[in-house]
N, C-alpha and C positions, 0 to 999 in steps of 0.2 A: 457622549461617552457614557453618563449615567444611564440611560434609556440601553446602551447594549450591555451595559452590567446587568440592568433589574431584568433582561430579557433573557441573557444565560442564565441566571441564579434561576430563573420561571422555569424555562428549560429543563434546568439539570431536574428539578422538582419534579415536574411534569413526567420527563422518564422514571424516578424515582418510583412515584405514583403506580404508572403504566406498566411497567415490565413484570411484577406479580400477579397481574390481573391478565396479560399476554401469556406466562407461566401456567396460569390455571386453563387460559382458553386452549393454546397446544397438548396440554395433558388432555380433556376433555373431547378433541378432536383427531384427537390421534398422531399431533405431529412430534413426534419423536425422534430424536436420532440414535438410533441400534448402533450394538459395539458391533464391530467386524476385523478381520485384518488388518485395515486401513487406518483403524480409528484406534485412540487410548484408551478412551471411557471404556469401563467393564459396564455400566449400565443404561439402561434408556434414561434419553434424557431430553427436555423439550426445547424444542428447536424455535427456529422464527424470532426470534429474538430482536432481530432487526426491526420488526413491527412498533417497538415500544423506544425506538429512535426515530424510526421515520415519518411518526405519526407527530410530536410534538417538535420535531425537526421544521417542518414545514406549515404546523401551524402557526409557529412560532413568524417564521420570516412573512407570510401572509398576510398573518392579522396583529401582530405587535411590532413590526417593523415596516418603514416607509421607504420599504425597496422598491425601486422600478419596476411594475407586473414586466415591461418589455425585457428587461434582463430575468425575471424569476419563473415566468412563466417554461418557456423551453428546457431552461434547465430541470425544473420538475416534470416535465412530461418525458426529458430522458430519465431520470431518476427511479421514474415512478415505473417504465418498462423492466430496467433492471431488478428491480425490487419485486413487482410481481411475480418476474420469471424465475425470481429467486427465490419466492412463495410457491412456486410452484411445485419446482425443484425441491422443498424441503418435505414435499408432502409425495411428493411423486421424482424419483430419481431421472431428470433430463439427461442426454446426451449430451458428450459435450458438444459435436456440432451444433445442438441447435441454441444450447447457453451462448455460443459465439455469435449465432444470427441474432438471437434475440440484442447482443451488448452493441454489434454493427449497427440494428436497428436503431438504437437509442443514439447511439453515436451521431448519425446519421440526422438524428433530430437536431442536436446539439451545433451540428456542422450549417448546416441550412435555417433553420428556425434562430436557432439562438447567434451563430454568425462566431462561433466558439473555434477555431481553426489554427494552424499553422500557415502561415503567407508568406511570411519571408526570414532571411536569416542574412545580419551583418556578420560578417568575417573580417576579423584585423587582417591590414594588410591587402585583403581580395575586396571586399566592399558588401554592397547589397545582393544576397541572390532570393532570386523568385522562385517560389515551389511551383506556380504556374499549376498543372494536369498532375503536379504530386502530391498538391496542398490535401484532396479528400483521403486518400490512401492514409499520407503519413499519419493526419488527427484520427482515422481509425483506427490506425494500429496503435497509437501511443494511447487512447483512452482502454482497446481492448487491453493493452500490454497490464497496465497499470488497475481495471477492473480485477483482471485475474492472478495479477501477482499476490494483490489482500485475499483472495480466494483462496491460493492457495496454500496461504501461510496460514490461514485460519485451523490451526492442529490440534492446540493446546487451549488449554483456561482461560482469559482473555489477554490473548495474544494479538489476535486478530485489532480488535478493540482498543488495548494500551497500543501499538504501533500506530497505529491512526491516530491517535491523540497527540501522540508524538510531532507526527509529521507534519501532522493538520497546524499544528501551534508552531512547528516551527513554519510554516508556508506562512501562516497569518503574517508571523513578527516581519519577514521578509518582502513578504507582499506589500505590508503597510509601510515599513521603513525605508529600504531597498529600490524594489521595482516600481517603475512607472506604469501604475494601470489608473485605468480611467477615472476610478472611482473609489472610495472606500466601502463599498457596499459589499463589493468582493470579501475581503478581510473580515467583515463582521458578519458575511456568511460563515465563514469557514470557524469562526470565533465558535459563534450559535452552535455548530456541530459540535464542536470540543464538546459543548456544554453537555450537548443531548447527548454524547457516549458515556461523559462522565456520569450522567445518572444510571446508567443501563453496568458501566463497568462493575460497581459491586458485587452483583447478581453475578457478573460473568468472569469474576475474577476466580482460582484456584482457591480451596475448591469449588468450581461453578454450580449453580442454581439451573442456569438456563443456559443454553445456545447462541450463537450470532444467528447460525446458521445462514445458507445460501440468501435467505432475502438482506440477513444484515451485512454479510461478506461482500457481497455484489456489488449494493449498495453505497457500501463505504467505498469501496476503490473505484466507481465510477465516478462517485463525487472528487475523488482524489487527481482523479485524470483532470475531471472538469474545471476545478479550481487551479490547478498547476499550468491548464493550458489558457487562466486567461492573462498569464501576462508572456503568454510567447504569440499572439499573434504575430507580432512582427520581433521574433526573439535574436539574442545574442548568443555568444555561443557561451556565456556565461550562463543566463538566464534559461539555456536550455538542457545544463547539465544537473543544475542547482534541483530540479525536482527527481532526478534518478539521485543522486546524490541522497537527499532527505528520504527516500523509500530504499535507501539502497539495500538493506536486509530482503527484505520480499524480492526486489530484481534479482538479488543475487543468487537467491532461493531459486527464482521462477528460469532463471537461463542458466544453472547447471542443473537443474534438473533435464532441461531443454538436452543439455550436453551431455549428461548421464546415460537419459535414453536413448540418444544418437548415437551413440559409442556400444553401448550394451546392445543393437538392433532390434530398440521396443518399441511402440507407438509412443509418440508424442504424448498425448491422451493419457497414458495410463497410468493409475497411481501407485505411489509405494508409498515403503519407510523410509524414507534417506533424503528426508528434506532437514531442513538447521535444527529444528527442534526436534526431531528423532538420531541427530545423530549426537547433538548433544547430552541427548536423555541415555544414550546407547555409551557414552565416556562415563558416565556414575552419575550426574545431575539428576537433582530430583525433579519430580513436577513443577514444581512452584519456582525451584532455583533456577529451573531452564527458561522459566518465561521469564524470572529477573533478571537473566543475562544478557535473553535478546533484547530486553529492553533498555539494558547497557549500550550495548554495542548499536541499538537505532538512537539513542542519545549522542553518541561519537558521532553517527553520520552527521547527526542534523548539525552539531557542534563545526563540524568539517565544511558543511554547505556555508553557516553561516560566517566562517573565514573568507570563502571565496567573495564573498564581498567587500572585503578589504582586502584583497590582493592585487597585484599586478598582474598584466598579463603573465609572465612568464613563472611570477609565483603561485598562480591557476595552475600553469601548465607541471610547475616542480608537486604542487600538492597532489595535481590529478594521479601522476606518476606513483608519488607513495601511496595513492590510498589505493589504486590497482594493482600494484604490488602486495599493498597489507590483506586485500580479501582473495589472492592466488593463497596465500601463504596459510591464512585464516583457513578457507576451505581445502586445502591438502590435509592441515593439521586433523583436521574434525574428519576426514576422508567422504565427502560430500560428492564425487563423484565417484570415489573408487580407494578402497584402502589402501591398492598399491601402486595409484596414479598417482602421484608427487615429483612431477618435473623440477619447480621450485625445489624443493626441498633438498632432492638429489644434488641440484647443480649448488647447494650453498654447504653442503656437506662435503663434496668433492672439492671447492675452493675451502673448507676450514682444515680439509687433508693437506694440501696442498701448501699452508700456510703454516702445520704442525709438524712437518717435516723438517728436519734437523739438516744443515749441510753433507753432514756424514749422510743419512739418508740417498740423501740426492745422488 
Protein backbone atom coordinates (compact mmCIF):
# COMPACT_ATOMS: atom_id res chain seq x y z
CA UNK A 1 0.00 0.00 0.00
CA UNK A 2 2.93 2.37 0.69
CA UNK A 3 4.64 1.54 -2.62
CA UNK A 4 1.26 2.64 -4.54
CA UNK A 5 1.12 5.83 -2.33
CA UNK A 6 4.92 6.88 -2.97
CA UNK A 7 4.16 5.77 -6.79
CA UNK A 8 0.89 8.31 -7.19
CA UNK A 9 2.55 11.17 -5.10
CA UNK A 10 5.77 10.38 -8.19
CA UNK A 11 3.17 10.53 -10.69
CA UNK A 12 1.21 13.27 -9.85
CA UNK A 13 5.01 15.10 -9.69
CA UNK A 14 6.10 13.68 -12.82
CA UNK A 15 2.82 15.18 -14.67
CA UNK A 16 3.36 18.30 -12.54
CA UNK A 17 6.94 18.60 -14.10
CA UNK A 18 5.77 17.54 -17.74
CA UNK A 19 2.85 19.32 -18.84
CA UNK A 20 4.85 22.93 -19.00
CA UNK A 21 7.42 21.46 -20.95
CA UNK A 22 4.53 19.54 -23.31
CA UNK A 23 2.84 23.36 -23.28
CA UNK A 24 6.00 24.88 -24.76
CA UNK A 25 6.61 21.92 -27.18
CA UNK A 26 2.76 22.40 -28.81
CA UNK A 27 3.28 26.09 -28.97
CA UNK A 28 6.56 25.50 -30.84
CA UNK A 29 5.15 22.91 -33.16
CA UNK A 30 2.23 24.22 -33.97
CA UNK A 31 -0.31 22.26 -32.24
CA UNK A 32 -2.86 24.43 -31.34
CA UNK A 33 -6.47 24.44 -31.01
CA UNK A 34 -8.17 27.51 -33.10
CA UNK A 35 -11.49 29.02 -31.64
CA UNK A 36 -14.33 28.19 -34.17
CA UNK A 37 -18.09 27.80 -33.93
CA UNK A 38 -17.68 24.72 -32.02
CA UNK A 39 -15.33 25.63 -29.66
CA UNK A 40 -15.54 28.46 -26.41
CA UNK A 41 -11.98 29.44 -26.26
CA UNK A 42 -11.65 32.91 -28.12
CA UNK A 43 -8.00 32.03 -28.38
CA UNK A 44 -5.26 29.56 -29.75
CA UNK A 45 -4.41 27.44 -27.30
CA UNK A 46 -1.92 24.26 -27.01
CA UNK A 47 -3.34 21.18 -27.28
CA UNK A 48 -1.98 17.46 -26.72
CA UNK A 49 -2.04 17.71 -23.34
CA UNK A 50 -2.61 14.25 -22.97
CA UNK A 51 1.19 13.62 -23.77
CA UNK A 52 2.10 14.81 -20.23
CA UNK A 53 -0.35 12.06 -18.63
CA UNK A 54 0.39 9.39 -20.66
CA UNK A 55 3.85 9.59 -20.73
CA UNK A 56 4.46 9.29 -16.85
CA UNK A 57 1.25 7.24 -16.68
CA UNK A 58 2.82 4.30 -17.98
CA UNK A 59 6.16 4.96 -16.94
CA UNK A 60 4.98 4.79 -13.84
CA UNK A 61 3.14 1.11 -13.92
CA UNK A 62 6.45 -0.13 -16.04
CA UNK A 63 9.12 0.67 -14.11
CA UNK A 64 7.76 1.43 -10.50
CA UNK A 65 5.25 -1.10 -10.15
CA UNK A 66 5.28 -5.04 -10.07
CA UNK A 67 2.53 -5.42 -12.42
CA UNK A 68 2.18 -8.50 -14.57
CA UNK A 69 3.89 -7.41 -18.24
CA UNK A 70 1.06 -10.21 -19.26
CA UNK A 71 -1.75 -8.00 -17.95
CA UNK A 72 0.00 -4.40 -18.89
CA UNK A 73 1.41 -5.03 -21.93
CA UNK A 74 -1.92 -5.29 -24.35
CA UNK A 75 -3.52 -2.86 -22.49
CA UNK A 76 -0.77 -0.25 -23.57
CA UNK A 77 -0.55 -1.16 -26.88
CA UNK A 78 -4.34 -0.46 -27.10
CA UNK A 79 -3.87 2.71 -25.20
CA UNK A 80 -1.00 3.66 -26.97
CA UNK A 81 -3.19 3.39 -30.76
CA UNK A 82 -5.71 5.64 -29.26
CA UNK A 83 -3.38 8.08 -28.06
CA UNK A 84 -1.55 8.48 -31.18
CA UNK A 85 -4.54 8.80 -33.26
CA UNK A 86 -5.35 11.17 -31.00
CA UNK A 87 -2.01 13.01 -31.71
CA UNK A 88 -2.77 12.90 -34.78
CA UNK A 89 -6.00 14.28 -34.89
CA UNK A 90 -4.84 17.23 -32.65
CA UNK A 91 -2.27 18.31 -35.34
CA UNK A 92 -4.22 17.20 -38.30
CA UNK A 93 -8.17 17.24 -37.91
CA UNK A 94 -9.36 13.21 -38.57
CA UNK A 95 -12.61 12.09 -39.73
CA UNK A 96 -14.62 10.70 -37.49
CA UNK A 97 -14.71 7.45 -39.35
CA UNK A 98 -11.50 6.83 -39.19
CA UNK A 99 -10.99 8.03 -35.11
CA UNK A 100 -13.62 4.96 -34.88
CA UNK A 101 -11.45 2.38 -36.92
CA UNK A 102 -8.45 3.55 -35.41
CA UNK A 103 -10.48 3.02 -31.29
CA UNK A 104 -12.08 -0.60 -33.09
CA UNK A 105 -8.53 -1.32 -33.76
CA UNK A 106 -7.36 -0.77 -30.34
CA UNK A 107 -10.28 -2.44 -28.94
CA UNK A 108 -9.56 -5.21 -30.92
CA UNK A 109 -6.27 -5.54 -29.33
CA UNK A 110 -7.60 -5.46 -25.94
CA UNK A 111 -10.27 -8.22 -26.88
CA UNK A 112 -7.60 -10.83 -28.32
CA UNK A 113 -4.33 -9.81 -26.84
CA UNK A 114 -5.22 -8.71 -23.56
CA UNK A 115 -8.45 -11.32 -23.23
CA UNK A 116 -10.41 -7.96 -21.85
CA UNK A 117 -14.10 -8.95 -23.20
CA UNK A 118 -17.80 -9.49 -22.28
CA UNK A 119 -18.52 -13.42 -22.03
CA UNK A 120 -21.36 -13.81 -20.16
CA UNK A 121 -24.05 -12.28 -17.97
CA UNK A 122 -26.05 -13.81 -14.72
CA UNK A 123 -29.71 -12.76 -14.83
CA UNK A 124 -31.71 -13.23 -11.46
CA UNK A 125 -34.25 -15.39 -12.00
CA UNK A 126 -32.95 -16.52 -15.76
CA UNK A 127 -29.45 -17.72 -14.82
CA UNK A 128 -26.27 -17.65 -16.87
CA UNK A 129 -26.29 -16.32 -20.59
CA UNK A 130 -23.43 -16.77 -23.10
CA UNK A 131 -22.69 -13.65 -25.48
CA UNK A 132 -21.16 -16.65 -27.66
CA UNK A 133 -20.60 -14.74 -31.73
CA UNK A 134 -21.79 -11.41 -29.47
CA UNK A 135 -19.08 -11.25 -27.02
CA UNK A 136 -16.44 -9.30 -29.96
CA UNK A 137 -19.35 -6.80 -31.13
CA UNK A 138 -20.67 -5.88 -27.62
CA UNK A 139 -16.67 -5.21 -26.00
CA UNK A 140 -16.32 -3.03 -29.21
CA UNK A 141 -19.05 -1.16 -28.85
CA UNK A 142 -18.92 -0.63 -25.05
CA UNK A 143 -15.11 0.45 -25.25
CA UNK A 144 -15.93 2.66 -28.43
CA UNK A 145 -19.14 3.90 -26.51
CA UNK A 146 -17.17 4.96 -23.51
CA UNK A 147 -13.76 6.30 -25.63
CA UNK A 148 -16.03 8.78 -27.23
CA UNK A 149 -18.45 9.70 -24.68
CA UNK A 150 -14.93 11.54 -22.69
CA UNK A 151 -14.43 12.99 -26.25
CA UNK A 152 -17.12 14.29 -26.38
CA UNK A 153 -17.59 16.09 -23.33
CA UNK A 154 -14.16 17.42 -23.48
CA UNK A 155 -15.86 21.26 -24.20
CA UNK A 156 -14.85 23.29 -21.30
CA UNK A 157 -11.58 23.99 -18.87
CA UNK A 158 -10.90 20.76 -17.37
CA UNK A 159 -13.91 19.02 -17.58
CA UNK A 160 -12.82 16.39 -19.61
CA UNK A 161 -10.09 15.69 -17.00
CA UNK A 162 -12.11 16.51 -13.29
CA UNK A 163 -14.95 13.78 -14.76
CA UNK A 164 -12.35 11.13 -15.26
CA UNK A 165 -10.91 11.68 -11.83
CA UNK A 166 -14.15 11.31 -10.60
CA UNK A 167 -15.21 8.22 -12.18
CA UNK A 168 -11.82 6.66 -12.28
CA UNK A 169 -11.85 6.98 -8.17
CA UNK A 170 -14.97 6.08 -7.94
CA UNK A 171 -14.25 2.48 -10.18
CA UNK A 172 -11.07 2.04 -8.08
CA UNK A 173 -13.05 2.30 -4.51
CA UNK A 174 -15.61 -0.28 -6.24
CA UNK A 175 -13.41 -2.36 -7.87
CA UNK A 176 -11.24 -3.02 -4.82
CA UNK A 177 -14.18 -3.15 -2.32
CA UNK A 178 -17.01 -4.48 -4.19
CA UNK A 179 -16.28 -6.58 -7.29
CA UNK A 180 -14.53 -9.64 -7.71
CA UNK A 181 -11.57 -9.25 -9.95
CA UNK A 182 -8.66 -11.26 -10.13
CA UNK A 183 -6.42 -9.13 -8.75
CA UNK A 184 -5.60 -5.76 -7.10
CA UNK A 185 -3.47 -4.63 -9.84
CA UNK A 186 -6.43 -3.48 -11.75
CA UNK A 187 -7.44 -0.81 -8.88
CA UNK A 188 -3.89 0.39 -8.49
CA UNK A 189 -3.88 0.94 -12.15
CA UNK A 190 -6.79 3.00 -12.35
CA UNK A 191 -5.39 4.75 -8.72
CA UNK A 192 -1.95 5.56 -10.67
CA UNK A 193 -4.17 7.43 -13.27
CA UNK A 194 -6.03 9.58 -10.90
CA UNK A 195 -2.62 10.48 -10.01
CA UNK A 196 -1.32 11.34 -13.51
CA UNK A 197 -4.59 13.79 -14.23
CA UNK A 198 -4.32 15.19 -11.11
CA UNK A 199 -0.95 16.67 -11.90
CA UNK A 200 -1.88 17.68 -15.48
CA UNK A 201 -5.52 19.18 -13.96
CA UNK A 202 -4.04 22.45 -12.83
CA UNK A 203 -2.82 23.39 -16.05
CA UNK A 204 -6.11 22.45 -17.42
CA UNK A 205 -8.45 23.70 -14.94
CA UNK A 206 -10.57 27.17 -15.83
CA UNK A 207 -8.80 29.22 -16.78
CA UNK A 208 -6.80 26.64 -18.76
CA UNK A 209 -2.98 26.91 -19.69
CA UNK A 210 -3.16 23.99 -21.97
CA UNK A 211 -5.55 21.43 -23.79
CA UNK A 212 -6.49 17.61 -23.20
CA UNK A 213 -7.11 17.63 -26.49
CA UNK A 214 -7.86 14.49 -28.65
CA UNK A 215 -4.61 12.39 -27.62
CA UNK A 216 -5.63 13.16 -23.87
CA UNK A 217 -9.68 12.81 -24.64
CA UNK A 218 -9.13 9.44 -26.44
CA UNK A 219 -7.02 8.29 -24.10
CA UNK A 220 -8.77 8.81 -21.03
CA UNK A 221 -11.99 7.10 -22.14
CA UNK A 222 -10.34 4.26 -23.67
CA UNK A 223 -8.67 3.53 -20.43
CA UNK A 224 -12.21 4.15 -18.84
CA UNK A 225 -13.74 1.50 -21.13
CA UNK A 226 -10.80 -0.77 -20.44
CA UNK A 227 -10.83 -0.63 -16.70
CA UNK A 228 -14.72 -0.87 -16.19
CA UNK A 229 -14.59 -3.96 -18.52
CA UNK A 230 -12.42 -5.77 -16.35
CA UNK A 231 -14.69 -6.89 -13.86
CA UNK A 232 -17.57 -7.68 -16.39
CA UNK A 233 -15.97 -10.52 -18.00
CA UNK A 234 -18.38 -12.60 -16.64
CA UNK A 235 -20.69 -9.51 -15.32
CA UNK A 236 -24.09 -9.11 -13.43
CA UNK A 237 -26.48 -7.07 -14.21
CA UNK A 238 -25.48 -5.16 -11.29
CA UNK A 239 -21.89 -4.94 -12.07
CA UNK A 240 -22.91 -4.08 -15.69
CA UNK A 241 -24.90 -0.98 -15.06
CA UNK A 242 -22.54 0.27 -12.29
CA UNK A 243 -19.83 1.73 -14.88
CA UNK A 244 -22.68 3.66 -17.22
CA UNK A 245 -23.98 4.72 -14.00
CA UNK A 246 -20.37 6.30 -12.74
CA UNK A 247 -19.91 7.98 -16.47
CA UNK A 248 -23.35 8.74 -16.49
CA UNK A 249 -22.90 12.66 -17.49
CA UNK A 250 -20.75 11.96 -20.65
CA UNK A 251 -23.50 8.91 -21.63
CA UNK A 252 -25.99 11.02 -21.26
CA UNK A 253 -24.30 13.73 -23.10
CA UNK A 254 -23.15 11.26 -25.83
CA UNK A 255 -27.04 9.49 -26.48
CA UNK A 256 -29.06 12.65 -26.65
CA UNK A 257 -26.96 14.13 -28.63
CA UNK A 258 -27.28 10.71 -30.57
CA UNK A 259 -31.10 11.57 -30.22
CA UNK A 260 -31.07 15.33 -31.03
CA UNK A 261 -29.52 14.51 -34.27
CA UNK A 262 -31.84 11.87 -35.11
CA UNK A 263 -34.90 13.95 -34.59
CA UNK A 264 -33.34 17.13 -36.15
CA UNK A 265 -32.38 14.79 -39.63
CA UNK A 266 -28.52 15.54 -39.08
CA UNK A 267 -25.52 13.24 -39.18
CA UNK A 268 -24.71 11.49 -36.41
CA UNK A 269 -21.08 12.82 -36.83
CA UNK A 270 -21.81 16.30 -36.65
CA UNK A 271 -21.08 18.79 -34.14
CA UNK A 272 -22.90 21.56 -32.24
CA UNK A 273 -23.67 23.67 -29.17
CA UNK A 274 -26.21 21.89 -27.25
CA UNK A 275 -24.26 19.51 -25.39
CA UNK A 276 -24.56 19.82 -21.10
CA UNK A 277 -22.09 22.30 -20.83
CA UNK A 278 -23.29 24.66 -23.69
CA UNK A 279 -26.57 24.41 -22.64
CA UNK A 280 -25.89 25.12 -19.27
CA UNK A 281 -23.55 28.02 -20.13
CA UNK A 282 -26.58 29.13 -22.53
CA UNK A 283 -29.15 29.32 -18.74
CA UNK A 284 -26.48 32.22 -17.19
CA UNK A 285 -23.51 29.89 -15.76
CA UNK A 286 -20.35 31.03 -16.10
CA UNK A 287 -17.28 29.18 -17.34
CA UNK A 288 -15.95 27.85 -14.29
CA UNK A 289 -19.60 27.53 -12.57
CA UNK A 290 -20.66 25.10 -15.34
CA UNK A 291 -17.75 22.99 -14.93
CA UNK A 292 -18.43 23.05 -11.12
CA UNK A 293 -21.85 21.79 -11.72
CA UNK A 294 -21.12 19.06 -13.80
CA UNK A 295 -18.82 18.00 -11.49
CA UNK A 296 -21.74 18.08 -9.00
CA UNK A 297 -23.91 16.21 -10.73
CA UNK A 298 -20.81 13.23 -11.85
CA UNK A 299 -20.26 13.24 -7.85
CA UNK A 300 -24.37 12.20 -7.49
CA UNK A 301 -23.73 9.56 -10.09
CA UNK A 302 -20.86 8.02 -8.67
CA UNK A 303 -22.65 8.57 -5.17
CA UNK A 304 -25.70 6.61 -6.96
CA UNK A 305 -23.51 3.77 -8.33
CA UNK A 306 -21.93 3.34 -5.22
CA UNK A 307 -25.60 2.68 -3.39
CA UNK A 308 -26.13 0.06 -5.75
CA UNK A 309 -23.94 -2.00 -3.87
CA UNK A 310 -25.92 -2.14 -1.10
CA UNK A 311 -28.99 -2.63 -2.49
CA UNK A 312 -31.38 -5.42 -3.08
CA UNK A 313 -32.47 -6.55 -6.06
CA UNK A 314 -35.48 -4.71 -6.41
CA UNK A 315 -33.94 -1.63 -4.47
CA UNK A 316 -31.44 -1.66 -7.87
CA UNK A 317 -34.47 -1.91 -9.76
CA UNK A 318 -36.53 1.21 -7.53
CA UNK A 319 -33.17 3.38 -7.87
CA UNK A 320 -32.48 2.45 -11.56
CA UNK A 321 -36.26 3.88 -11.98
CA UNK A 322 -35.55 7.34 -10.07
CA UNK A 323 -32.31 7.96 -11.51
CA UNK A 324 -33.85 7.69 -15.32
CA UNK A 325 -36.61 9.48 -14.39
CA UNK A 326 -34.11 12.24 -12.69
CA UNK A 327 -31.89 12.68 -16.06
CA UNK A 328 -35.39 12.68 -18.55
CA UNK A 329 -36.38 15.58 -16.22
CA UNK A 330 -32.76 17.00 -15.81
CA UNK A 331 -32.26 17.08 -19.63
CA UNK A 332 -35.92 18.66 -20.58
CA UNK A 333 -35.23 21.29 -17.90
CA UNK A 334 -31.65 22.36 -19.53
CA UNK A 335 -33.51 21.54 -23.17
CA UNK A 336 -30.68 19.15 -24.30
CA UNK A 337 -32.52 18.02 -27.05
CA UNK A 338 -34.84 20.66 -27.96
CA UNK A 339 -36.47 23.64 -25.90
CA UNK A 340 -39.86 22.53 -26.75
CA UNK A 341 -39.44 18.73 -26.48
CA UNK A 342 -40.45 18.18 -22.73
CA UNK A 343 -42.76 15.05 -22.68
CA UNK A 344 -41.84 14.68 -18.88
CA UNK A 345 -42.45 17.84 -18.11
CA UNK A 346 -45.89 18.49 -19.91
CA UNK A 347 -47.16 15.16 -18.49
CA UNK A 348 -46.21 16.43 -14.67
CA UNK A 349 -47.83 19.78 -15.44
CA UNK A 350 -50.97 18.37 -16.78
CA UNK A 351 -51.30 15.94 -13.65
CA UNK A 352 -50.33 19.34 -11.14
CA UNK A 353 -53.47 20.80 -13.26
CA UNK A 354 -55.28 18.21 -12.64
CA UNK A 355 -54.67 18.04 -8.85
CA UNK A 356 -55.24 22.20 -8.61
CA UNK A 357 -58.62 21.98 -9.73
CA UNK A 358 -61.31 22.85 -7.26
CA UNK A 359 -64.49 20.46 -7.39
CA UNK A 360 -66.50 23.36 -8.53
CA UNK A 361 -63.97 23.27 -11.42
CA UNK A 362 -64.71 19.90 -12.31
Amino acid sequence: MYLVLLVCIATILGTLVLTPLVKRLAVKTGTMDAPNERRVNINKMPTSGGVAIFLPYFAALFFLLPIPRARLVPIFLGALMVFLLGLVDDRKELSPKVKMIGILLAGLIAYYAGDIRLETMTLPGIGMITFGVWSLPLTLLWIAAFTNAINLIDGLDGLASGISMIALTTMGIIGFFFLTIEDVSVSVMIFVLVAAIAGFWPYNFHPASIFLGDAGALFLGYMIGIFSLQGLKNATIISLILPIVILGIPITDTLYAMIRRFLNKQALSRADKHHIHHRLMSLGLSHRQTVLAIYCLAGIFSIIALLYNFSTFWGGILLTMGLLLGIELFVEIIGLVGEERQPLIRVLREFGHKLNRTPHDK
